[in-house]
N, C-alpha and C positions, 0 to 999 in steps of 0.2 A: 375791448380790453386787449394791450398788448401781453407777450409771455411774461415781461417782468410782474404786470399786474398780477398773473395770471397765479404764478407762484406765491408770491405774497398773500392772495388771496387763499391759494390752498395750504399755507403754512398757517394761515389763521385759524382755516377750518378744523386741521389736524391738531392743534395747542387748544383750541377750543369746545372739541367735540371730538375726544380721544376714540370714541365707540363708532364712529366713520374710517377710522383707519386698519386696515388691512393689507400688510406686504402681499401677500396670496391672492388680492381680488386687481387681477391687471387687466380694468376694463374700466372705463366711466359709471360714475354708478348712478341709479336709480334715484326717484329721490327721496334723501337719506340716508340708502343704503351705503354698508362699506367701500372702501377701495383705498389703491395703493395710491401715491404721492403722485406716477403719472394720471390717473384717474382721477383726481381730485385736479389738477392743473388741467384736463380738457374740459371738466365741468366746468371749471370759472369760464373756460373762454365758449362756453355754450354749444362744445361739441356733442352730439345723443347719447345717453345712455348707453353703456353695452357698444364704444368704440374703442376697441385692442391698444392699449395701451404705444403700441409699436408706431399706430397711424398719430397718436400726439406725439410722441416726440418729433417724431420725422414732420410733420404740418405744420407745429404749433415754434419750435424750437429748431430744424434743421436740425436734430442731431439723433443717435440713438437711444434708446433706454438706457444702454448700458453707460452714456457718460454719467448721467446724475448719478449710478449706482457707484461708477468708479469715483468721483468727486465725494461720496459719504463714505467710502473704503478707506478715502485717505483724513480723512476728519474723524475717524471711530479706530480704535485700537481692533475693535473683531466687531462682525457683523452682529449685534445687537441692537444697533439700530433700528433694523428689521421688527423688531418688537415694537407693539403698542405701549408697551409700559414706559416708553423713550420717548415719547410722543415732545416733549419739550425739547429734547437734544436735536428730535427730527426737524422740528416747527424751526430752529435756531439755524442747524443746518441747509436748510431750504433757504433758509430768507440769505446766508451767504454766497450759497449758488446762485441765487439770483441777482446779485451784487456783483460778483466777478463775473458770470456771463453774457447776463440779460440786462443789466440793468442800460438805462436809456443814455443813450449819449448827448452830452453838451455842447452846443454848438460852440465851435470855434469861433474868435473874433478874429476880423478879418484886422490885415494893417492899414487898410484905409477908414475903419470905425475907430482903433485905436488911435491915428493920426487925428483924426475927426473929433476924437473926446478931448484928447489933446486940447486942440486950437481953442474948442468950446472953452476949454476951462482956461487958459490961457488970456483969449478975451475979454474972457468975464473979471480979468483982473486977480484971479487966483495963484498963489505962489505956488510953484510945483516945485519938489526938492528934485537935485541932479539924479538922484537915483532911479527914479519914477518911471 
């Protein structure tokens, strides 16, 4: 599972099983047990139990804690998020960070596939408009 799965998968967790989430528990959890949004993103990617929040981001993401933290600062008027009762703004929030950061890149076409589709369709008798 890549980070993008990774997040998506723990924003599911958190919008579906509000009683797994805890800002306060910055570790991988048990299983079942609470944890915060980094802890729930090293579970999906099958990091152990009771791994420091600090070693996912840095493994899992290249990045710090503190960016996903600063990424919901700017998505929430004040830190409420932090709260379980938010668990839908969180779940919403997560799957957009994972969008703008993580999400998977599209491979480029190259110009000799595009020349290539080209021809193809060209010989096959297809009208192409000038624009195309």
């Amino acid at each position: 599972m890549n980070i993008y799965e990774a997040i998506m998968k723990a924003a599911d967790v958190i919008e579906q099983h509000w009683e797994r989430y805890d800002y306060g528990v910055v570790r991988t959890p048990a299983c079942g047990s609470p944890a915060c949004m980094w802890g729930h993103i090293g579970a999906a990617l099958g990091m152990p139990a009771d791994t420091p929040i600090n070693l996912v981001a840095d493994k899992a993401a290249g990045v710090s804690c503190t960016h996903l933290y600063n990424f919901f600062d700017e998505h929430f008027e004040h830190e409420g998020w932090r709260h379980p009762n938010n668990r839908l703004a969180i779940s919403s929030a997560l799957r957009l960070y994972a969008a703008k950061y993580h999400a998977p890149v599209k491979p480029r076409r190259t110009d000799s596939d595009l020349v290539s589709e080209l021809m193809a369709r060209v010989t096959s008798g297809e009208r192409i408009p000038e624009d195309a």
